[in-house]
Structure formats: C-alpha cells, structure tokens
C-alpha positions in Angstrom: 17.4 -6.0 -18.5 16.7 -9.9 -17.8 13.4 -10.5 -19.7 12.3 -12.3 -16.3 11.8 -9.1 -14.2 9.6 -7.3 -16.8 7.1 -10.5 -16.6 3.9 -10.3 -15.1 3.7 -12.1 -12.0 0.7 -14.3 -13.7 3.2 -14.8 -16.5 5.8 -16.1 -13.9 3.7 -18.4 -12.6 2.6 -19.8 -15.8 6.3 -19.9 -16.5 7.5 -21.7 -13.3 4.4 -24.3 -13.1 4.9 -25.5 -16.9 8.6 -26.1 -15.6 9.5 -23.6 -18.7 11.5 -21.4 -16.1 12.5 -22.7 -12.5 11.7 -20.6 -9.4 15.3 -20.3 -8.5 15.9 -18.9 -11.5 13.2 -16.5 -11.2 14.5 -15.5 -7.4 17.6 -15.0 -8.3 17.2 -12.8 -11.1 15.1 -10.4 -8.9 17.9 -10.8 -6.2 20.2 -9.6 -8.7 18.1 -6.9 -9.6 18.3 -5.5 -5.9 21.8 -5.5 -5.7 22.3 -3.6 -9.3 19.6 -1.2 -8.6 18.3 -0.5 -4.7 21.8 1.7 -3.6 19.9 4.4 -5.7 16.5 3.3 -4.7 16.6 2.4 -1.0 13.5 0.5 -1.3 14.6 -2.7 0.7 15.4 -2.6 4.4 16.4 -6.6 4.7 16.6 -9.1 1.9 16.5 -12.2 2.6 18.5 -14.3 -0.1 18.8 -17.5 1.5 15.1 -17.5 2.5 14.4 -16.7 -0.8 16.1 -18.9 -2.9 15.4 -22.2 -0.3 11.7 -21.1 -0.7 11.9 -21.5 -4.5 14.0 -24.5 -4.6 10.6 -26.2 -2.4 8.3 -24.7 -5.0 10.5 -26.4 -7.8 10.7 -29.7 -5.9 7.0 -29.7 -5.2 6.4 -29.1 -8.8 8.8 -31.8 -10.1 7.3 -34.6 -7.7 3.9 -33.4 -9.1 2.7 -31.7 -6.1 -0.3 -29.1 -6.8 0.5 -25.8 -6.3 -1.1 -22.7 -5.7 -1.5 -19.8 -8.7 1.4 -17.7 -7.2 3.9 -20.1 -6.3 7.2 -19.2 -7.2 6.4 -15.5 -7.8 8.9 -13.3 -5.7 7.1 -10.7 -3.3 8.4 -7.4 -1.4 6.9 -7.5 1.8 6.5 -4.0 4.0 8.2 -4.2 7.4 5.2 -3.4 9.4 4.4 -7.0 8.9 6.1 -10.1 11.4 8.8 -12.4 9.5 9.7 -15.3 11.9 13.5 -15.2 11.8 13.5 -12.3 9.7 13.9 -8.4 10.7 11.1 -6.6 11.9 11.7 -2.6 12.2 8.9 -1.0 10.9 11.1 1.3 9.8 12.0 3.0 13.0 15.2 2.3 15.7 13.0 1.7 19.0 12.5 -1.6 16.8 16.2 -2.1 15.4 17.5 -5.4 15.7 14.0 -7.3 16.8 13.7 -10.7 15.5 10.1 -11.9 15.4 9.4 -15.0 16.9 6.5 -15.6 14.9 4.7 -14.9 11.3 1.6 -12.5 10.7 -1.3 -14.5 9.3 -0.4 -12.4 5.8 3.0 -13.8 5.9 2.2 -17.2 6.5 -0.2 -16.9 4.2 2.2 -16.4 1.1 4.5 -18.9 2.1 1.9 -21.7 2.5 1.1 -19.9 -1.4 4.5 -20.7 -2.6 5.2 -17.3 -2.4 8.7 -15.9 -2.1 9.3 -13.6 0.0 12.7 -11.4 -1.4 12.5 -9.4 2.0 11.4 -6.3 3.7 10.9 -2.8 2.5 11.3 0.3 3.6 8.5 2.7 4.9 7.5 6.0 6.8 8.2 5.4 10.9 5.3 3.1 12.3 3.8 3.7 8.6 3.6 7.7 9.3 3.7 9.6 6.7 2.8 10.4 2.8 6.7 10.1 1.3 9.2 7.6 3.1 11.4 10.4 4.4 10.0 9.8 7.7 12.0 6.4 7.9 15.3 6.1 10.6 17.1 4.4 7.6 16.6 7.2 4.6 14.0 8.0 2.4 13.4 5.6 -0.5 13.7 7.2 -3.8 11.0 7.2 -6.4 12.3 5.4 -9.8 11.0 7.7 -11.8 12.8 10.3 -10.9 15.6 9.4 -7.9 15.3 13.3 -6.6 11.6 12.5 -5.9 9.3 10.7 -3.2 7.7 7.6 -4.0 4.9 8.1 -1.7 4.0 6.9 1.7 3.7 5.2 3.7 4.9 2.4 1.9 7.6 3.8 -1.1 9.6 0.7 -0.6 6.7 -1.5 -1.8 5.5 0.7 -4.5 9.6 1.7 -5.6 10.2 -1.9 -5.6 7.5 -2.8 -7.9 8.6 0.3 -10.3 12.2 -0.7 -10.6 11.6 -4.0 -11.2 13.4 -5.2 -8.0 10.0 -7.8 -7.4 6.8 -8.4 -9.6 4.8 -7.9 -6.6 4.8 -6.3 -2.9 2.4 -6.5 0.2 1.8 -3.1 1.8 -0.6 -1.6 4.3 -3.2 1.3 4.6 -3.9 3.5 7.2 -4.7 6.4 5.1 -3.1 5.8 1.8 -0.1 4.0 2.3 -0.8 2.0 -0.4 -2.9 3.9 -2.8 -0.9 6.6 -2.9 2.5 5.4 -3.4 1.0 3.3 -6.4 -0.1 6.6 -7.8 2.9 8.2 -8.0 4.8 5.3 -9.2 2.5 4.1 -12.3 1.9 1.0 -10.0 -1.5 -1.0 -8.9 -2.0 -0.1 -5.2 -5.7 -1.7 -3.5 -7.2 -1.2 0.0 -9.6 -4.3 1.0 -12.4 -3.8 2.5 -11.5 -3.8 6.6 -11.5 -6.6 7.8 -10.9 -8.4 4.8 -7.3 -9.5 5.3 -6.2 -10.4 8.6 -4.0 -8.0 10.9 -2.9 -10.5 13.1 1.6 -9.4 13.2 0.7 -6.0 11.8 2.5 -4.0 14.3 -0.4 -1.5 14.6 -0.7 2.6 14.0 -4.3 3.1 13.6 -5.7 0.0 14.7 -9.5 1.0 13.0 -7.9 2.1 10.1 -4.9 -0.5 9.4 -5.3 -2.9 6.5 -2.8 -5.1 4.5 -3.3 -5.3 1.1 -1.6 -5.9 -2.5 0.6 -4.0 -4.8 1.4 -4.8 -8.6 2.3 -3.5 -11.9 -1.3 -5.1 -13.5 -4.5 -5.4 -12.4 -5.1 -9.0 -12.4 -1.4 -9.5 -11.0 -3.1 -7.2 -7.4 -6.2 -9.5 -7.9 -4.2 -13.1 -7.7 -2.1 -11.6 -4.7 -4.8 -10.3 -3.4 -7.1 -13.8 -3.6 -3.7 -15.0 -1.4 -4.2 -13.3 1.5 -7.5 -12.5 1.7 -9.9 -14.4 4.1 -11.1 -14.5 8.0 -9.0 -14.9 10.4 -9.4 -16.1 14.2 -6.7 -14.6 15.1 -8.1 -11.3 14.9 -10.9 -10.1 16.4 -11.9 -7.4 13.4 -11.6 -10.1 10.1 -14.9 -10.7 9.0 -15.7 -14.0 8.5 -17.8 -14.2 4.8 -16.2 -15.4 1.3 -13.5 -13.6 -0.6 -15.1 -11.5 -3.4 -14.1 -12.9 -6.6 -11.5 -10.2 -7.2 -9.4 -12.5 -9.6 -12.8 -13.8 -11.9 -14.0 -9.7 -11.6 -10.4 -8.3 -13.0 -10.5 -11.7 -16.1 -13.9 -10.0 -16.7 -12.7 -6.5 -16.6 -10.4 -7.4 -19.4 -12.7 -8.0 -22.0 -13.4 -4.2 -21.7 -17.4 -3.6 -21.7 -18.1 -1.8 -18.7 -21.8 -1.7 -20.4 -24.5 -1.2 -16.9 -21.8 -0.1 -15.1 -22.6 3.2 -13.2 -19.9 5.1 -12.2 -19.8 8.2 -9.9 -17.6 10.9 -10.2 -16.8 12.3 -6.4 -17.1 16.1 -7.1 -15.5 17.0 -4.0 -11.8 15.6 -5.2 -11.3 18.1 -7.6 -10.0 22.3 -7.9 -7.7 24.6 -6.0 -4.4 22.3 -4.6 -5.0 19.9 -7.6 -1.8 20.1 -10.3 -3.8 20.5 -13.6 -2.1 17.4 -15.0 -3.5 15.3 -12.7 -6.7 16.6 -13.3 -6.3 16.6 -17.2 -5.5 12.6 -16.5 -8.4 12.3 -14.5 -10.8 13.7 -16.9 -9.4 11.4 -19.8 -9.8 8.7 -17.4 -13.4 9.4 -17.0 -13.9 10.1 -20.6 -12.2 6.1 -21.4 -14.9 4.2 -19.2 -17.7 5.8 -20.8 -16.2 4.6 -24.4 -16.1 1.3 -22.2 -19.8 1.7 -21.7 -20.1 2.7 -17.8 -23.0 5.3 -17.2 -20.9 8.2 -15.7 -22.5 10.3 -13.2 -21.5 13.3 -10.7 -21.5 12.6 -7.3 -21.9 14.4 -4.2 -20.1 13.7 -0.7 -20.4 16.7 1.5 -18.5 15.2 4.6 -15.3 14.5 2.4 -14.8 17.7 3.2 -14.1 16.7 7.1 -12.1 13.9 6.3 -8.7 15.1 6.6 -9.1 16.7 9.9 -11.3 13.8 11.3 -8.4 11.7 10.4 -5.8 13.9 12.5 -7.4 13.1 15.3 -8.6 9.3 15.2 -5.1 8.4 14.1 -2.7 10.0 16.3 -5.5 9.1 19.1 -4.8 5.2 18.5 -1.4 5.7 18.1 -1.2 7.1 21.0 -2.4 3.9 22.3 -1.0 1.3 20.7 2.5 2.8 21.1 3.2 3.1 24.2 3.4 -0.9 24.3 7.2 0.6 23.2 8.4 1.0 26.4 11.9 -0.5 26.1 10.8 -3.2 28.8 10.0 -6.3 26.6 12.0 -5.6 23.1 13.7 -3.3 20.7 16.3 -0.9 22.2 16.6 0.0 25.5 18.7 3.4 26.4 20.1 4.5 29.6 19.6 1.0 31.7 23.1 1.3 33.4 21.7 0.4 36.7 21.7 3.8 38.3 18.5 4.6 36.5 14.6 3.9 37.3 12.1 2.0 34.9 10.5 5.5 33.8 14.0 6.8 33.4 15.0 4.1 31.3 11.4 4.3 29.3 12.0 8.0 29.1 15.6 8.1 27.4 14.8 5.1 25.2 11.1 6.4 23.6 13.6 10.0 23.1 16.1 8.2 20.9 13.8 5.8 19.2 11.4 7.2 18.1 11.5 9.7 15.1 9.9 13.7 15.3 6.2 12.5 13.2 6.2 9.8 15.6 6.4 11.9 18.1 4.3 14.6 16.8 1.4 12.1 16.4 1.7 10.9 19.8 1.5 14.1 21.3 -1.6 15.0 19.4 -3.3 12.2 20.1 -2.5 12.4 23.8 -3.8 15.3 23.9 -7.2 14.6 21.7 -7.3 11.6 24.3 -6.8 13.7 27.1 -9.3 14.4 30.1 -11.9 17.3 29.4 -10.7 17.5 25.2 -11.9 14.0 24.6 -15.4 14.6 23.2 -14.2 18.2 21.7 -11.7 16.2 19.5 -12.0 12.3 19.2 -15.5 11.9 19.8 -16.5 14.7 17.5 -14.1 13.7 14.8 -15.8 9.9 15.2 -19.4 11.5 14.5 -17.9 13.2 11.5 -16.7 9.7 10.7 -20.2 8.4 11.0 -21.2 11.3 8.3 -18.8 10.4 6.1 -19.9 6.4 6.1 -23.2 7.9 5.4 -22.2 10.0 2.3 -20.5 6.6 1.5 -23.6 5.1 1.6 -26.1 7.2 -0.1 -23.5 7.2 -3.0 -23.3 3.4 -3.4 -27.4 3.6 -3.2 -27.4 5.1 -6.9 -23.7 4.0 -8.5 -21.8 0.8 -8.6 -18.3 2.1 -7.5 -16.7 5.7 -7.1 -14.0 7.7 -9.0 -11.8 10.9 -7.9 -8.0 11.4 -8.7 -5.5 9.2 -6.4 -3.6 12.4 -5.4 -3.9 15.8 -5.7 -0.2 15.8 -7.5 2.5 14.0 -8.7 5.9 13.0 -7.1 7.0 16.1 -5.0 10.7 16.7 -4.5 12.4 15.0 -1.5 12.7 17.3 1.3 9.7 19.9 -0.5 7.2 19.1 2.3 9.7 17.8 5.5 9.2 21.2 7.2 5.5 21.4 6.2 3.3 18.7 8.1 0.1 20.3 6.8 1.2 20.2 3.3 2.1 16.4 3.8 -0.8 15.3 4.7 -2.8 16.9 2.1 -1.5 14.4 -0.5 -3.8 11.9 1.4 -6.9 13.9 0.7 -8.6 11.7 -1.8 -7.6 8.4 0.0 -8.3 9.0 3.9 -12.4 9.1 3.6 -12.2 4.7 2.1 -10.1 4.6 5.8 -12.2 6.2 7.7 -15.8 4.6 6.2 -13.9 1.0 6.0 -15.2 0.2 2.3 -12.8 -1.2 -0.8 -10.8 1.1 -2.7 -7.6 1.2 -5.4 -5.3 3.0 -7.6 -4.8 2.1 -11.0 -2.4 3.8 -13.0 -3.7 6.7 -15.4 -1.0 7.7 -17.4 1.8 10.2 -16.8 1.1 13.7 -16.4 1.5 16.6 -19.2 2.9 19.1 -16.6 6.1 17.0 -16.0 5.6 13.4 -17.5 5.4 11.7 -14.2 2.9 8.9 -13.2 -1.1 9.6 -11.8 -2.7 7.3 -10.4 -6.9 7.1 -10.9 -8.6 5.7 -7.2 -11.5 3.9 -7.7 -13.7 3.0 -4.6 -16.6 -0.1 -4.4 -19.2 -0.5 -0.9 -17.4 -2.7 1.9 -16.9 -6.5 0.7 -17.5 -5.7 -3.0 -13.9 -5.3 -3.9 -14.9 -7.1 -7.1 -16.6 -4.3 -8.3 -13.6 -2.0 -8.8 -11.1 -4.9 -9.9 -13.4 -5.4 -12.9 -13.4 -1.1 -13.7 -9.5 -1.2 -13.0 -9.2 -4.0 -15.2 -11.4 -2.8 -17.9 -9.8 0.8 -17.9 -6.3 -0.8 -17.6 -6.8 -2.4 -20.5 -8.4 0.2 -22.6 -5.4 3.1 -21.1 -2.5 0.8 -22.4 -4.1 0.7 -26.1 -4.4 4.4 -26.1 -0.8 4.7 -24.7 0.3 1.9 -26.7 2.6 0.8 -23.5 1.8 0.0 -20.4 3.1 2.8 -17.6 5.6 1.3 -16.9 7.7 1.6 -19.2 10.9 2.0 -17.8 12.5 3.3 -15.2 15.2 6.0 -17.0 17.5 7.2 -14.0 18.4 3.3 -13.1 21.0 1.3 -15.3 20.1 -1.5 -17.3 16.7 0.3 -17.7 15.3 2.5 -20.7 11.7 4.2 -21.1 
C-alpha cells in the first residue's frame, strides 16, 4: 500500500509544505486508492478527480511562489453529501435529490477550500442522514472495512469507511444523533460533535435543524483537532453559530499527548452501561477507564437520571423537524419531479414525486413527526419530549458542576451484520443510545477509538463528552488516552483493513 495513504494528515502537511511530497502527488495516490478499493466499500457517492487534483496543483503553486499556507493545505478530505458543493453533486443520499447541482458552497465547504483543503468528493450516508448503518441510502449501503458483511454506522458510513480504508486521511461528517460518533466507533476511527453552534450550518441540507451539526472525522486525535480548528468559527450566515472564539482544540489535543491527565476529573455516566450492552464493549470500556486513571484523571461515577428519556425524546423532536424542513421537497423548485405530463395538478405532481423519492425511514419519520406535530397531540408528544430535553440539559449540567468531561461507551455494540436490524427500527435506533443525550443538551462530545473487542475483534469506540464550547477539554483526554491505548496495543487501531487488497492487519 502507497506509504502516502497510511500518513497522518498532520504528517501530510508537513510533507507537502517542506515541498518533500507535492499535493498532486498526495491526491492522486488517494484517488487511486478509491478506484482499487470503494467497489467493495461503497463509501463514495461522487469523486471529484479534476476538482481534486486542480485544487492541489494551487496549493503546490502557492507554496512554490512562497505563499503562506494554512496547516491543512494539501490534505485530501471526504466530504458527506448532506453538505453543498458548488458544481459538484449534492444528493444527500436520497433520489428526490438525484442529479441537483448546487449553485453555491456551504460555509464548511468553502471553508476547506480557502484551507487548501482537497476535497476527493462526496460520500455516501443514510437518506437525509436517517439512520444508524448506511443501508438507508437510495444508492446501497456502504460496507464497513473491517469486515465488508458489516455496517459501518450511520449516518455517515461513507465518511467513517473512507477514513478506515485509507481512501482519504480525513472526512467531514454531520450529527444529528450520532452520525458521526457512531460510525467512528465502529470503524476504530476519531469521530467529534462540536458544541452547536460551533460550526456553521449554512448548505447543510437540514434533518433536525436543533440537533444538526458538522463536524470532523480522522484516524488521530490531533488529525480531528487541525480539521476541526478549519471549520470551526461564527458564521452570519446562520442564525444559530455562536459568535465567541474557537476553543483551542488543536493546543488541548498537543497537550493531551504528553499523557498526564493529573487534576483531570473524569465522570463515568452510570446509566450507559448493562442489559443490551455486548460484554466486549463493556470489557473495552472498563480498560478504558482503568488507562486515564494510570494517566492521572480522578475517576468518578456519575449519575444522569434523564438519559434514560433520551431516546424517546429524540423520536419525537427529530421526525417533528423533519417533518418541517422536508416538505421544502416538493418537486416544484429542484430534484426530480414525477408525473408532470400536463394532465396532472401541482399536488398530484407533489404527491407522485415525494412517493418515489423519498425512501420508507424517510417516510416513516415524516409520518411520526406529522403526527407529534399534529393538532390536539402536540403538547402530549413534542412539547413533553422538549421538557424532557430541558431535564436532560440539567443532568448535563449538574454533572459538569463536579467533573471536567464525561465518559460512557460509544455504542452499545460493535458492527452488526448488514441487513440484522433493516426490519427492526426499534433495534436501530438503540445503537444511538449513548450519543443522542450530547444532541439533545447541545454540549461537545467525541469518539476515540478503544481498541477492538474480545467477543469478535472488531473496533469500540470510547465517547467522551465536555460542557458546551469547551470542546478542548475532551480533545486533551482523547489525546492523552490515544496515546496511552496505542502503547498498550503497540499499534494504532487501525491497523489494516484485512478484507480489501493491498491491505494487511
């Protein structure tokens, strides 16, 4: 496998700035990775080779005329297709959207290309970001590289598979309730959550709109933290970015490194834990916990009694905003449109196309949202799951009051079988429980890998959650654990990815 694609992405950039490697050289050898390895994988819906390669011939001409360029430039990036590409593909993984060329950039997007950044192209992900697998996609699930019969979570596989098959060093994804943390998990990849509000969702094509949030995905720590630093920041262009400094996520995850988590208090959410959780995970968990008190960290138990509500809560503020901001789809302005042969009315027309384009969890969600929306259920359902909400902010709250940042498992398991949970909706969305309550409160949270599990050797992934614009905080526990893991394991892992050729564990 070309040395080049195992690099970190701050080694890249070390690489491309002292003009030891050129940028082209670095695109290209991820491009060529795609093409020998994503029939298997499916984690790319577009790529964009000429984009790619004319953005890295600029960063090389910049950095031969001596221009100064930004930490990143030249690193390739996966970006998920909820997220606008002028003149690039924008599906979001669903076919009311096939064929819709943006005519514009999200502020994320622009954001890494004014970075240097290069964008590879667009991955694959649950409908409208969906879902806990990438099955729910209208262009096939995305297989996870550790094992090509498995999920790679959701709802953004094709950011986290990318990352773990070495098809780009880095990928932007988003979370609604997971979508990045729990993807990362089951891949042995680093997935993180800002704090809402702390990256702009100005051309994220919205599910949840209270819940949404872009954020990076890497195979290190400090590799999240530099991406992260990118496109993090207010933004006027949407009305929920909070205007106040980036934390220092990239000086927190150098410090981290050094390994002394000494006055560190860190609290272990006792709720995340027994029946529905595969032993393995919770074996990797406890080793987890027992590595940051060798780092120093004071470890305490910690109660959240309203965790317990999240899950449900969720079910109904989600599909309740969906239900909203979806039914801007009404095959009047762009995407398909099914049925317009002149003979039929507007609602006809709306009717026939919403049927074919969108997928059943699409649907589904709609439904229950309309109906949690609906006239006389409205404070029964989405106002009482919003006071739960409040509760939950609360338990959030008291928590931070007596520890620095919080701990639980990622996931309940590992990688379930594609196809295991399709006919199951209620079993799907457990594999969110540990993540939705960082959604629904607002505040920072990430998976780091922990490991692989003794039950069947596949990655687990340990979340660790810090108060609402202290993002630093868990950046410098990731980074200190992720240092102290890989000497114990004597790898980092990722290792390998065994069912794909050119790679070995």
């Amino acid at each position: 496998m070309n040395s080049l694609i195992r690099s970190t992405a701050a080694e890249l950039a070390a690489k491309i700035a002292s003009r030891e490697v050129s940028a082209v050289e670095v695109a290209q050898a991820h491009l060529d990775r795609i093409a020998e390895v994503d029939g298997a994988v499916n984690a790319f819906l577009h790529v964009d080779t000429e984009g790619a390669l004319d953005a890295a011939r600029k960063v090389d001409d910049d950095i031969a005329a001596g221009v100064q360029v930004g930490p990143l430039a030249g690193v390739p990036v996966a970006l998920k297709d909820v997220l606008t590409t002028e003149g690039v593909p924008t599906t979001v993984g669903s076919k009311i959207l096939e064929g819709w060329v943006p005519p514009y950039d999200a502020t994320v997007t622009r954001r890494l290309k004014e970075a240097g950044v290069v964008i590879l192209g667009k991955t694959n992900m649950d409908e409208f970001a969906m879902g806990s697998s990438t099955e729910n996609s209208a262009y096939g699930p995305t297989r996870n590289p550790w094992d090509l019969d498995r999920i790679p979570g959701g709802s953004g596989g094709g950011s986290a598979a990318a990352l773990a098959a070495f098809e780009a060093p880095l990928s932007i994804g988003t979370d609604t309730g997971g979508s990045i943390r729990q993807p990362g998990a089951v891949t042995g990849t680093v997935g993180v959550k800002p704090t809402y509000g702390g990256v702009s969702r100005y051309g994220l094509v919205a599910f949840s709109s209270s819940l949404d949030q872009a954020g990076p995905c890497a195979r290190t720590v400090l590799d999240a933290a530099l991406l992260h630093e990118v496109i993090a920041g207010y933004d006027p262009m949407d009305s929920t970015s909070i205007d106040a400094p980036v934390p220092p996520v990239v000086a927190a995850a150098r410090e981290g490194a050094n390994g002394d988590l000494s006055g560190v208090r860190v609290g272990v959410v006792t709720q995340f834990s027994g029946e529905g959780y595969q032993p393995g995970v919770l074996r990797s968990f406890e080793a987890a916990v027992a590595q940051l008190k060798q780092l120093g960290a004071e470890v305490v138990e910690v109660s959240c009694p309203s965790f317990d509500y999240a899950l449900p809560a969720y079910y109904l503020i989600a599909p309740s905003e969906a239900s909203s901001n979806l039914a801007r789809f009404d095959a009047m302005r762009y995407g398909i449109r099914v049925g317009d042969d002149g003979t039929r009315s507007a609602e006809e027309v709306m009717s026939l196309t919403r049927e074919a384009g969108f997928g059943p969890e699409v649907k589904r969600r709609i439904m229950i949202g309309t109906y949690a929306l609906s006239s006389g259920y409205y404070d029964a359902y989405y106002g009482s799951a919003q006071k739960v909400r409040t509760l939950i902010s609360r338990d959030f709250e008291a928590a931070f009051a007596t520890v620095d940042v919080l701990v639980s498992p990622t996931t309940p398991t590992t990688a379930f079988p594609i196809g295991e949970r399709t006919d199951d909706p209620i079993a799907m969305y457990k594999a969110d429980l540990c993540t939705i309550p960082a959604n629904l409160a607002g505040n920072a949270a990430m998976s780091v890998p922990s490991g692989l599990s003794d039950d069947d050797g596949l990655p687990v992934g340990l979340q660790i959650m810090a108060p609402a614009l202290q993002d630093h905080r868990m950046y410098r526990v990731a980074a200190a654990y992720e240092v102290a893991r890989d000497a114990a394991l004597g790898a980092t892992v990722i290792s390998g990815v065994p069912q794909l050729a050119g790679a070995s564990r």
